[in-house]
Legacy VTK file of the C-alpha trace (Angstrom):
# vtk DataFile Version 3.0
C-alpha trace
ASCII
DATASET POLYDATA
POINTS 281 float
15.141 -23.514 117.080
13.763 -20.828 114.907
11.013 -24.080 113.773
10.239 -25.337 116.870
9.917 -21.782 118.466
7.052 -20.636 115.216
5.683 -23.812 115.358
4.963 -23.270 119.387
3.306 -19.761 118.471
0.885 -21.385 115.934
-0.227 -23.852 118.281
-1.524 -21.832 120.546
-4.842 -20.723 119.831
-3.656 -16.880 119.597
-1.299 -18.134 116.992
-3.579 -19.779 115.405
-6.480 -16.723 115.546
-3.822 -14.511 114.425
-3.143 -16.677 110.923
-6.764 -16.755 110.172
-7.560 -13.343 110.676
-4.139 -12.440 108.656
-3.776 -15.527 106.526
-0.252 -14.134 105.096
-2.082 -12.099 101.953
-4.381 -9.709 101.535
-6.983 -9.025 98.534
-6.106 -6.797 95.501
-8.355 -4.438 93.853
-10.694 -5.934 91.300
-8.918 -4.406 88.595
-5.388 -5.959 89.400
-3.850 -7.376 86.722
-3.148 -11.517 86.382
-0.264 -13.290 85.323
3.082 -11.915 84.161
3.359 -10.145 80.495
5.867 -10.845 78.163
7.271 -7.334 78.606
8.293 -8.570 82.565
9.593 -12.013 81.157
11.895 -9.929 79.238
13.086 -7.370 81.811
13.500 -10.424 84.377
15.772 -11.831 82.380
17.782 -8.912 81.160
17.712 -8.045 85.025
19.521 -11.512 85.942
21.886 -11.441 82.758
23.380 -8.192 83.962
23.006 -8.156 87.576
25.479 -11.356 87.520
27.686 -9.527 85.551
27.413 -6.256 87.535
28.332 -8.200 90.343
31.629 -9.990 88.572
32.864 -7.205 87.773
31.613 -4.829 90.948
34.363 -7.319 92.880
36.480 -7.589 90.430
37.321 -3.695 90.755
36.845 -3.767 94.120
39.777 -6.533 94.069
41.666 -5.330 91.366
45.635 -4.620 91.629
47.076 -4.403 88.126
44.500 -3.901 85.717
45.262 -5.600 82.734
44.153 -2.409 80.369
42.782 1.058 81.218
40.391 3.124 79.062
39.590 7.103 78.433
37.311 9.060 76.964
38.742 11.132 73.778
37.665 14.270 75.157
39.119 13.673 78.556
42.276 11.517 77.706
43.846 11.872 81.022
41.189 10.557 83.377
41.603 7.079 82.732
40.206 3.754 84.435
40.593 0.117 84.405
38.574 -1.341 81.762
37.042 -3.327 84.156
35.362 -0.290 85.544
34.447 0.584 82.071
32.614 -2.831 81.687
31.082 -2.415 85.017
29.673 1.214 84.622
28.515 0.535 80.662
26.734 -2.715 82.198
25.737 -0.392 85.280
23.751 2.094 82.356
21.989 -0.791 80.807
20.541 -2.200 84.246
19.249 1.552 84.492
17.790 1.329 81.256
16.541 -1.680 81.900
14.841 -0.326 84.923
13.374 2.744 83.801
11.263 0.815 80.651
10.236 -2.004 83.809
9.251 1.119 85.741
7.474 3.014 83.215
5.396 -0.427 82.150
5.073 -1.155 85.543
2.989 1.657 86.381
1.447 2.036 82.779
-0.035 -1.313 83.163
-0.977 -1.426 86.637
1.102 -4.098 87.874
2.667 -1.903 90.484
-0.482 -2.866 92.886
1.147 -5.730 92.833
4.299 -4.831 94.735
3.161 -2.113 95.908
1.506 -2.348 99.845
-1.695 0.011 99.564
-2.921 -1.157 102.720
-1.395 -1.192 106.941
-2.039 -4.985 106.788
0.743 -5.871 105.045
2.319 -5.734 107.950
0.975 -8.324 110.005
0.080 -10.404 107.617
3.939 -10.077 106.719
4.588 -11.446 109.926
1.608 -14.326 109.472
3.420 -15.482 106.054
6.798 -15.517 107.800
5.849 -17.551 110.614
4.047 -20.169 108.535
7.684 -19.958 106.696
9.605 -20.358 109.620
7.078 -23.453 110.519
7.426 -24.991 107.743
3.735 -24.916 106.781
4.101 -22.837 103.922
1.558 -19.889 102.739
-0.035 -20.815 100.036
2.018 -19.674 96.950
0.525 -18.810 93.104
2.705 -15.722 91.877
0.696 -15.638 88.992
-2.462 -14.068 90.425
-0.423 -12.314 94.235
2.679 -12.250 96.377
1.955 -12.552 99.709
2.604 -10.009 102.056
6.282 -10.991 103.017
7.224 -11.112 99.237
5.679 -8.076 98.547
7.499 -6.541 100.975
10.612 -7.738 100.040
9.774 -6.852 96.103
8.887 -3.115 97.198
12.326 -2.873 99.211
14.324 -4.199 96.610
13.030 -2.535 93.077
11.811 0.966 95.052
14.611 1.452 98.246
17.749 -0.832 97.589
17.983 -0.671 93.750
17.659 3.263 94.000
20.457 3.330 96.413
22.662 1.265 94.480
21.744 3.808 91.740
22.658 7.001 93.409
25.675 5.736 95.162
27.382 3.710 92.186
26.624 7.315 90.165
28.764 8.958 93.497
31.817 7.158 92.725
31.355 6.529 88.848
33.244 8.527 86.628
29.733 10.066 85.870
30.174 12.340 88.498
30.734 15.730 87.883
33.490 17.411 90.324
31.153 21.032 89.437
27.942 19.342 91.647
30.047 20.342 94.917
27.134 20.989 96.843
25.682 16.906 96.345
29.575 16.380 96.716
29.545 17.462 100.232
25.568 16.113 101.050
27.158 12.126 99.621
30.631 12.233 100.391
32.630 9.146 98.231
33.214 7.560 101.403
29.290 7.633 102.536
28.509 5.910 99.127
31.039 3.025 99.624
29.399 2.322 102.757
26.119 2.273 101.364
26.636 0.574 97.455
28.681 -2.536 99.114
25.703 -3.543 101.731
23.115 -3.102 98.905
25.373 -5.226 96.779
25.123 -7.893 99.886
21.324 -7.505 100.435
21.043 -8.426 96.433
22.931 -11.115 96.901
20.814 -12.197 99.723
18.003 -11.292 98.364
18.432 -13.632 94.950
19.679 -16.634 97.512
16.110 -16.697 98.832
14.142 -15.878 96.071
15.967 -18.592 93.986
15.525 -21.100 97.339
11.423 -20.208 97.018
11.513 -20.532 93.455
12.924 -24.197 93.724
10.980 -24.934 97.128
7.462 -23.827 95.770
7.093 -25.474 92.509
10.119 -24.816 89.683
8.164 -25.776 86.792
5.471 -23.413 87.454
7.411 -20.777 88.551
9.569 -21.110 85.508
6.752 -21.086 83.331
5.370 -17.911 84.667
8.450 -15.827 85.113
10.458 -16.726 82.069
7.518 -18.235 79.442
4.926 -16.061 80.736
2.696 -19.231 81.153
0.279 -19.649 84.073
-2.925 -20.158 85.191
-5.353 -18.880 88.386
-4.969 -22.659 89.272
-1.481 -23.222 90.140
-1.705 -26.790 89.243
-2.285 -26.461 85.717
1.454 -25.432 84.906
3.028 -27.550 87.820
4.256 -29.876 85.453
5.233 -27.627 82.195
8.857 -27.543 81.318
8.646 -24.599 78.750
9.860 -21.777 81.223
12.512 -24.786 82.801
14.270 -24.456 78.618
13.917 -21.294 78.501
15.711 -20.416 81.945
18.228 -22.998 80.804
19.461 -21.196 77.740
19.144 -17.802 79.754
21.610 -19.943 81.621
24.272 -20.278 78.592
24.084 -16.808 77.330
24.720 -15.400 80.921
27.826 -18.328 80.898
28.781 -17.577 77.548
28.637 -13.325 78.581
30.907 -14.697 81.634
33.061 -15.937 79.774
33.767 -12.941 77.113
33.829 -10.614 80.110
37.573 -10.320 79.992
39.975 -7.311 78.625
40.760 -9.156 75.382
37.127 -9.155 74.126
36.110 -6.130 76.095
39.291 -3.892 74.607
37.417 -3.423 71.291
34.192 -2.682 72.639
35.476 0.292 74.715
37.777 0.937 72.138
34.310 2.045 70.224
33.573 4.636 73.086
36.847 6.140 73.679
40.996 5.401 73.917
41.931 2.094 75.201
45.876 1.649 76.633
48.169 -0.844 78.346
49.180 1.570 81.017
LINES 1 282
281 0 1 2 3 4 5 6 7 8 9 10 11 12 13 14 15 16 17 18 19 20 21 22 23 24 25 26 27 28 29 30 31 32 33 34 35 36 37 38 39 40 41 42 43 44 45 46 47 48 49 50 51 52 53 54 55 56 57 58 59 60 61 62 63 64 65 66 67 68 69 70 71 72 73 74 75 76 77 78 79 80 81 82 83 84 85 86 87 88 89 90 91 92 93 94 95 96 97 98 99 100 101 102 103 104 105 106 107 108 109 110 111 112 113 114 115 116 117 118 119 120 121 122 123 124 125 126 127 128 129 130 131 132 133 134 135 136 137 138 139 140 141 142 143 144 145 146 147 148 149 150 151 152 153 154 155 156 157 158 159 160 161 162 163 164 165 166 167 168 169 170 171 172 173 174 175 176 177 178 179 180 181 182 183 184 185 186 187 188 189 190 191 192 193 194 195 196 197 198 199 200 201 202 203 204 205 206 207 208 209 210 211 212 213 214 215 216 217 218 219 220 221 222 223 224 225 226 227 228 229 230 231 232 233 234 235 236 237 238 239 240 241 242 243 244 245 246 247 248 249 250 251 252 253 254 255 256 257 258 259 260 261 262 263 264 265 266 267 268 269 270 271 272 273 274 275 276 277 278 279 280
């Protein structure tokens, strides 16, 4: 229905006026930088390799009954937690890490302009790219050089609102959290955070469905190229057919599986036991 019914729209000729005077995209400063930097390769993958794992383990204490081993810091032996929650907050510092150097390069390099909306017409040529989307006459895509307006909205929300909140609330119910800041304790209750870090969780997940679904649907080999081989071109059919980024991916692939699978209290017990006291009970 959703086809038929933006496929009806563009055939009229105000559809069709509207698309050409907001083809879906709109110009970047001269200046903007082209292409994706090795620095961005890197933080896109260390982004995927622990936001799988932040995941895993986000449900699995969410889930969790009779954890299998706890953990405590040696100054604080009596507030223990599972050492699932100890993998999940130590993997939760890293992503932050990992954000703040993508943040600070981000904006030291200029690429920010290009998630970043400087300009009202993002808006309706948001709603331009995502009718051509819903019609199945796709914008025209080359990530290397722009996003159109619909990704770049969705890029903005994601790395400046929802990855923020997921911040600030996991921090509310981490062990992090200091029981002296009673004033922030009152202003985000534990409750309030719960009800906002679970629906972030669900827009990332939604959020990496669709971007993966675009990645496959709009030329893989390219995209791969750019994103993990930082190969491209201002012509996107001069990587269409390159398989370096596709390898690369795939062994991003087997450490991520191979992280998966050491992600369990045996292996993770002497890790934690590096930071603090690790116990049965």
């Amino acid at each position: 229905m959703a086809v038929v019914a933006a496929r009806m729209v563009l055939g009229t000729g105000w559809g069709q006026g509207f698309v050409d005077k907001h083809p879906g995209t709109q110009p970047l400063p001269d200046d903007a930088p082209i292409g994706f930097p090795a620095w961005l390769n890197w933080a896109h993958f260390f982004n995927m390799f622990l936001m799988v794992l932040i995941v895993r383990t986000g449900l699995q204490v969410r889930n969790e009954r009779k954890p299998e081993g706890y953990w405590a810091p040696r100054w604080a032996p009596s507030k223990k937690i599972s050492l699932t929650l100890w993998l999940h907050q130590a993997l939760d510092l890293l992503w932050v890490v990992n954000g703040l150097v993508f943040y600070i390069l981000l904006f030291a390099t200029g690429h920010w302009v290009r998630i970043v909306p400087t300009s009202w017409d993002v808006f309706p040529n948001a709603v331009s790219a995502g009718l051509q989307y819903l019609s199945l006459d796709w914008p025209l895509e080359n990530g290397w050089v722009h996003y159109n307006a619909l990704q770049e909205l969705a890029y903005f929300t994601t790395v400046f609102i929802a990855a923020p909140l997921a911040i600030l609330s996991g921090l509310r119910m981490s062990s992090f959290w200091s029981e002296k800041w009673t004033h922030a304790s009152k202003v985000l209750t534990a409750p309030l955070a719960r009800k906002i870090h679970f629906p972030v969780m669900i827009y990332f997940l939604v959020f990496i469905v669709v971007h993966l679904g675009l990645v496959l649907a709009t030329g893989f080999r390219r995209n791969m190229a750019g994103m993990f081989a930082a190969r491209g071109d201002v012509d996107p059919s001069t990587y269409a057919t390159d398989w370096t980024g596709v390898w690369v991916f795939l062994g991003a692939v087997v450490v991520i599986a191979l992280a998966w699978f050491l992600a369990k209290p045996r292996f993770v017990a002497p890790v934690a036991g590096a930071t603090g006291k690790v116990s049965s009970r």
